[in-house]
N, C-alpha and C positions, 0 to 999 in steps of 0.2 A: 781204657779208652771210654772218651764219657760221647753219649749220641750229642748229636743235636735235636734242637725239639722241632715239630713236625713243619711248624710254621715259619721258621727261621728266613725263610727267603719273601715274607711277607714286606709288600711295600708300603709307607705312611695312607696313601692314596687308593688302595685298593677296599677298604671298607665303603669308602663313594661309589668305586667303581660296581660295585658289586650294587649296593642299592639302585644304583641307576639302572643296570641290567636286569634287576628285578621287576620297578617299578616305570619302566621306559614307557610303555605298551598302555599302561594304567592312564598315565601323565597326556599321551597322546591322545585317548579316546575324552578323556577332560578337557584339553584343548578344541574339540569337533563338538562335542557335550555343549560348551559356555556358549559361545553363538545361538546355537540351535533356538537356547531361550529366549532371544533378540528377534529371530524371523517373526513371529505373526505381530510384532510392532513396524517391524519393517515392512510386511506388505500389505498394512492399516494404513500404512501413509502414503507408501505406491499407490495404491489403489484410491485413495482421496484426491494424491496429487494429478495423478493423471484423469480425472473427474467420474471414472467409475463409482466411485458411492455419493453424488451427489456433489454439491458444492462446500457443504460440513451440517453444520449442526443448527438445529432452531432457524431453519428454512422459513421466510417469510416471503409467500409467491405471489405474485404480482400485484406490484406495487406500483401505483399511477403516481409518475413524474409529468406532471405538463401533460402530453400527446404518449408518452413511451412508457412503458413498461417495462421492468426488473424483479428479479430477486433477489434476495439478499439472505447471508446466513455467515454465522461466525465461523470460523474455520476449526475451533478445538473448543469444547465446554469445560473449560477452564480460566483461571482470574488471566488481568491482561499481566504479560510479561514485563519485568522491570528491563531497561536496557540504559544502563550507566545512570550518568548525567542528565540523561536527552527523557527519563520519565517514565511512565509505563503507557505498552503499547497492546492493542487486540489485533489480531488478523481478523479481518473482514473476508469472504466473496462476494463475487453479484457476477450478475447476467441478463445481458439485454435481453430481449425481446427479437424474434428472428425478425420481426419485419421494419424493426425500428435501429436495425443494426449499421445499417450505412446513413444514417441520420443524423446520427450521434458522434460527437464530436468527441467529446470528453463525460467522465461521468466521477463527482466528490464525495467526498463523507467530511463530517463534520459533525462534532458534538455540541450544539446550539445553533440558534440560527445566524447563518453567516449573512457579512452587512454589505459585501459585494462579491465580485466575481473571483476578485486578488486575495480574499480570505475565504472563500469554499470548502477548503479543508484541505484532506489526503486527497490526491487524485488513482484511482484507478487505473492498475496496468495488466496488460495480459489480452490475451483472445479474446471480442464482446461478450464469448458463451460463457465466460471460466475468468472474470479479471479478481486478482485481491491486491491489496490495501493493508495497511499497518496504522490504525487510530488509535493517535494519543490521548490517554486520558488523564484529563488535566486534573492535579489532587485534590482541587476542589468541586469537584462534580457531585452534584448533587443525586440522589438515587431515583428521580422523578426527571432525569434528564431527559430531553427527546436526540436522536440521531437524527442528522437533515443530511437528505441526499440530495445534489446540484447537478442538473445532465444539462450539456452543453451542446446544441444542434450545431451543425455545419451552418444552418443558416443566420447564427447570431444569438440567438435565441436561449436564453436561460428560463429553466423549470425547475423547481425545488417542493419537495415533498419530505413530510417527517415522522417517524413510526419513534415509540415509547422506547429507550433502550435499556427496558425492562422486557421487552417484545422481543427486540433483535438480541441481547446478550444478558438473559438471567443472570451468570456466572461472573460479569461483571458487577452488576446491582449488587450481588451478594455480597463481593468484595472491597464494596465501597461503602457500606454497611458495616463492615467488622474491620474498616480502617478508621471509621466513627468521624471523621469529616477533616480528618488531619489537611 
């Protein structure tokens, strides 16, 4: 009589099963691991977006619109983002002025100076303390641009003021620069 050999009842699928049994424990603690690396991005931007660190980056404080007063600051120091067809865009913030808060109608951005009320720019949305904005920047902007901001009182009344947008977004200028004026 001849034996059988030891493994004879060995199934196609138990080489798997067996790795997995091994390495289950490993695999899981890597699944909890890969996240972990994502948390202090994630609450860089909790903490931006609900306005604990400020309104973002290259804060420029008060800045005389007319009678009202703002700030302003780009939301991340980085180029603006392409978004299809529709061009590349920055996040802007701003914020009124508590005492100029119920005043204020509306408040724009715009990249040159706007030739009325119906081209002003982006309009700002959000809380007076905390509004942002998405400005398009047109491919031919020069790096000597100015950003004009347009506040619209309740009573009619249009104010516009312009800061360097070398001032409000270095990280623009940079990237308008090394797009060489396409």
């Amino acid at each position: 009589m001849s034996q059988a050999p030891a493994h004879s009842n060995a199934r196609p699928g138990s080489a798997l099963k067996q790795w997995w049994l091994k390495w289950r424990f490993h695999l899981n603690i890597l699944l909890i691991l890969i996240p972990l690396g994502f948390m202090p991005k994630y609450f860089a931007d909790a903490k931006l977006f609900r306005g604990d660190a400020g309104l973002g980056v290259n804060v420029i404080r008060d800045i005389q619109v007319g009678p009202y007063h703002l700030d302003l600051a780009e939301l991340r120091d980085e180029a603006p983002r392409a978004d299809g067809p529709a061009g590349h865009f920055k996040s802007f913030n701003a914020a009124l002025c508590k005492a100029c808060i119920q005043e204020v109608k509306a408040v724009y951005l715009r990249i040159g100076k706007p030739r009325s009320l119906r081209a002003a720019g982006t309009i700002f949305f959000g809380a007076p303390y905390r509004m942002g904005t998405n400005l398009p920047i047109p491919p031919r902007t020069k790096a000597d641009a100015q950003v004009w901001i347009t506040v619209e009182g309740w009573d009619g009344s249009m104010h516009q003021a312009a800061v360097a947008l070398a001032k409000a977004s270095p990280a623009t200028v940079a990237w308008l620069e090394k797009q060489g004026g396409k």
